[in-house]
N, C-alpha and C positions, 0 to 999 in steps of 0.2 A: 410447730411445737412437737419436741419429742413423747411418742404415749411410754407409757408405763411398762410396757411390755417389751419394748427395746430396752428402755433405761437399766430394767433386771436383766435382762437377757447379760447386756452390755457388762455390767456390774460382776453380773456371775462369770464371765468368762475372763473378766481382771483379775479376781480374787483366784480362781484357780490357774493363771499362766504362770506363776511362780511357783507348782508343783510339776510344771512339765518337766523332759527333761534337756539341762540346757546345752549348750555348748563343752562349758569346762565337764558336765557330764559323761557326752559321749567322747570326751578325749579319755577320761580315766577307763570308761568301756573297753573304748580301743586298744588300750595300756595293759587290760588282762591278760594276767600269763597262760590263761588258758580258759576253755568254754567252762568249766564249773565253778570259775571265780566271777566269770562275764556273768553268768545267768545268776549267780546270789545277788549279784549288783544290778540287773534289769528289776528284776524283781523287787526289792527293798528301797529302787527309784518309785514302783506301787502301778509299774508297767503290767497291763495283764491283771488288774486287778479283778480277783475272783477265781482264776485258777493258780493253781499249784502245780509246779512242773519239776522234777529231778533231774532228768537228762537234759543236756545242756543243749542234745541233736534234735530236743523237740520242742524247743525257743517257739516253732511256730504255731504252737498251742496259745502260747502270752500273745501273739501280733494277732492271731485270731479273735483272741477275746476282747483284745485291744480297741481295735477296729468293732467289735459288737458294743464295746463301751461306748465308743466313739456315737455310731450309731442310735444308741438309745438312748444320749445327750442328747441330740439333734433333737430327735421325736421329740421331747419331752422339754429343753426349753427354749425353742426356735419359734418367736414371736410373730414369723411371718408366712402364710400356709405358700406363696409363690417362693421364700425363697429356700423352703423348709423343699420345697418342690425340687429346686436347682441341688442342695445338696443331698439330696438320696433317690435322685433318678439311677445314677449310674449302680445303684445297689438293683433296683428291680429290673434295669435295662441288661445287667449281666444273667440275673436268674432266666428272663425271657429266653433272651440269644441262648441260653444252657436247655432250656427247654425244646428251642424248636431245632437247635443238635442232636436233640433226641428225638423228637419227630421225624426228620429225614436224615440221622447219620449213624453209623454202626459201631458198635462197643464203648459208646459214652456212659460215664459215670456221673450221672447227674448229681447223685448223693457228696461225690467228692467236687464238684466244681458250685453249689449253689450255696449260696448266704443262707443261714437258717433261721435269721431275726429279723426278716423284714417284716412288714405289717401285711402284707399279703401272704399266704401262706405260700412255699417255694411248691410244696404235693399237689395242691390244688391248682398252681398256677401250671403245673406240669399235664393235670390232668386237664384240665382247660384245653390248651395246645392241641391236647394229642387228639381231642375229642369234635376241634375247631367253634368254641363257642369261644367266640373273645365279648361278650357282652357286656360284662362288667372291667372291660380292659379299659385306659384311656383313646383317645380316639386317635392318637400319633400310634399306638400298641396296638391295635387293633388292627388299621390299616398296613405296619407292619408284619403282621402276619398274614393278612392276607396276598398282601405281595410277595411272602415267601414261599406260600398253597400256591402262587401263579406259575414262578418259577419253576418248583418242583412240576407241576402240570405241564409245562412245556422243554422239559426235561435238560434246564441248563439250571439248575440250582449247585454252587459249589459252596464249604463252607466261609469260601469268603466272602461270597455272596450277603450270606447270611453277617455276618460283621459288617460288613461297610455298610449297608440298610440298617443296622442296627442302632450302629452309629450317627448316622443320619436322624433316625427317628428320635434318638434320643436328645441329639440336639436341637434340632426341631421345636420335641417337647419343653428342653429346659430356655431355649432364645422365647419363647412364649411367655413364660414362666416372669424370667426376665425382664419382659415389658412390661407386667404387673408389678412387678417388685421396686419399682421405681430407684435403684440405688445404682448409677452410674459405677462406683470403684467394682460392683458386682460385676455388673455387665464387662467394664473391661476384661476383669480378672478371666471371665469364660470367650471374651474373645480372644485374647492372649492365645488360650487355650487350645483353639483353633486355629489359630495363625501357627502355631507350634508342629499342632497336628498334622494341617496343609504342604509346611514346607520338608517336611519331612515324608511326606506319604509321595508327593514328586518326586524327592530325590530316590526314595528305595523302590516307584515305579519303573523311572527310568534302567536301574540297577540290573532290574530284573526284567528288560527290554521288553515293559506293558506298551501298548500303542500310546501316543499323546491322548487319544480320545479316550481310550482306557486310564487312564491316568489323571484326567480332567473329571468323568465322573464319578471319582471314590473322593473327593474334595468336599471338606464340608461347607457350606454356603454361609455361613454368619461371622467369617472373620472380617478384618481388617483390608486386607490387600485387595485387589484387582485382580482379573485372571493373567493379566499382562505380565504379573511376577511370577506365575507358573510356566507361562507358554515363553518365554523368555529363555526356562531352563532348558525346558523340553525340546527345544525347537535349538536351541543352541550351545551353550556348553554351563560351566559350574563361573565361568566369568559373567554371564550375564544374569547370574542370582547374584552374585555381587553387587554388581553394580546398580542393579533394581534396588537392593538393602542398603547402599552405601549411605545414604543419609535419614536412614531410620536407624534404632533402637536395636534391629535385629541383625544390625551390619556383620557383630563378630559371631554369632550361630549360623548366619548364611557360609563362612570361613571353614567352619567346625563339620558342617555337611558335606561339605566339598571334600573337605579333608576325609572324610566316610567312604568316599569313593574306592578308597586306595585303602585304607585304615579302616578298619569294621569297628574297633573300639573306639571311633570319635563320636560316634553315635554315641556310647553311654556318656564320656563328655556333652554332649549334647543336652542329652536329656536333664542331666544336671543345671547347666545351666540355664534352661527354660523354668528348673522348679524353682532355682533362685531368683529366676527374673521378676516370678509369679511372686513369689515371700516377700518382695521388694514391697511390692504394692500395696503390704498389707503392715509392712513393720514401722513405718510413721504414723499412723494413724491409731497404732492398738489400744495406747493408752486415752482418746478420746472420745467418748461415749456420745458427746454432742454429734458427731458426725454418723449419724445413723446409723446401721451394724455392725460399725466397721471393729470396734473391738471385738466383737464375737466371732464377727467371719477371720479376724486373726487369728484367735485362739482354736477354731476350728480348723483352718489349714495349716495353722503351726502342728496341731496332732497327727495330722494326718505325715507332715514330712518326718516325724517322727517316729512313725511304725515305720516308712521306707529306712530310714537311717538304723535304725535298732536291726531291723532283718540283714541290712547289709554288714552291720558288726559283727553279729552273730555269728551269722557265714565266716566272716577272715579271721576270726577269734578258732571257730573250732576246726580249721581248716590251715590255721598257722600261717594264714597268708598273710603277704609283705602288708603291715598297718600304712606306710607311707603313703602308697598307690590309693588303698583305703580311703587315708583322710580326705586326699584329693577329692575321692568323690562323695564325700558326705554331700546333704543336701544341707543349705543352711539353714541356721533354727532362728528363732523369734527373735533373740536376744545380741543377735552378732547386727 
């Protein structure tokens, strides 16, 4: 039986997909003759609701608040504290990684790279770090910092270092999360996620001639695949990711990487098509409440591709770039 707490959840998040904004939306965006007709039109879509912006070159004031909007939805009516978990890790996983940049790296701006609405305070979590008391940290957080005080102690700490730990830790924490949350389309969705991650952190290892070992351990552990579709590449050329993906789902992004090799812009094709593949999974189901959170978790990553899409308007609006190239790469919305 569905509780009560989904069913609203589920309900709430029907009742407001029809103020998103949708498709025929960001065509008319795209269509402005210039940033101060695009930004009255973000705006009055109710984008950013709560501030008010005039220049058109500081759109990223509304994606800011956007995204805090976004945010303090979740908090507030996410019926489930595991998977309330999975969608606001990567908020305090990025304040962390910001903090311990500051810890051991020189001229960071912590003020300008930290979330300021998490539920943990970003000052606190700063002074935390800097102080090495992670006590009240969770136990994936904690143990990442101390393996970054290791580092640093044996004086091979780089800031990549600190990212691919981060990253690790954070998935870690949220594949746990996960297996509390009991909701399979969930779990896919963040293995997807990772399989995305995986095959693309191979390809721009090898790029930039990391060893195979070096390039096996920056690999997140919770996708889908075998290591066999890594060492494949690694070990051989962009033909044998192919043919590893030939009769999976990810047969035409295996193509799209390859093509990266030679073409640095097939990457941002790329990434496009990973967030459509991801939207895919969630746009038959949004309408059915019956099936567990899955209208909610629609309407929440329907928002979310829609601050990417809005920022990328913005950009070609007040920069008079070609809309065609543009449209290409919108990401797609709920409703297509």
């Amino acid at each position: 039986m569905v509780n009560s707490g989904t069913i609203y959840a589920n309900a709430t998040a029907s009742s407001l997909m029809t103020k998103l904004i949708n498709h025929d939306k960001l065509s008319r965006l795209l269509d402005a003759k210039n940033g101060e007709t695009a930004l009255k039109m973000v705006m009055e879509f109710g984008f950013g609701e709560g501030v008010t912006v005039t220049n058109p070159f500081e759109f990223e004031l509304l994606c800011d608040k956007e995204e805090e909007n976004l945010y303090n939805f979740i908090i507030e009516t996410c019926p489930s504290e595991h998977a309330l978990k999975c969608l606001t890790l990567s908020y305090d996983y990025h304040n962390l990684k910001s903090a311990l940049k500051v810890k051991y790296g020189k001229n960071v701006d912590y003020g300008k790279l930290v979330y300021r609405y998490t539920r943990k305070s970003a000052d606190e979590l700063k002074d935390q770090v800097l102080s090495d008391n992670y006590e009240d940290l969770s136990l994936f957080q904690a143990e990442l910092c101390k393996k970054i005080d290791e580092f640093h102690i044996l004086g091979n700490l780089t800031p990549l270092k600190i990212d691919i730990e981060s990253n690790l830790a954070m998935y870690s924490e949220i594949f746990q999360a996960l297996k509390n949350a009991h909701d399979p389309l969930l779990m896919e969705y963040y293995q997807k996620k990772v399989n995305f991650i995986n095959l693309s952190t191979v390809v721009r290892a090898k790029a930039f001639n990391l060893t195979d070992n070096m390039a096996l351990s920056m690999l997140i552990p919770f996708g889908t695949f075998d290591e066999t579709v890594f060492t494949a590449y690694l070990e051989g050329n962009g033909e044998s990711l192919i043919e590893k993906l030939r009769f999976t789902e990810y047969k035409e992004l295996g193509k799209v990487l390859i093509e990266s090799e030679s073409d640095k812009s097939a990457l941002t094709k790329y990434e496009q098509m990973c967030e459509n593949m991801l939207m895919d999974l969630w746009r038959d189901v949004k309408f059915i409440p019956e099936q567990r959170l899955s209208t909610y978790f629609s309407y929440v990553f329907a928002r979310y591709n829609i601050i990417k899409n809005v920022r990328l308007i913005m950009v070609c609006v007040n920069n008079s770039l070609d809309t065609a190239e543009i449209r290409e790469r919108l990401v797609e919305t709920y409703d297509r």
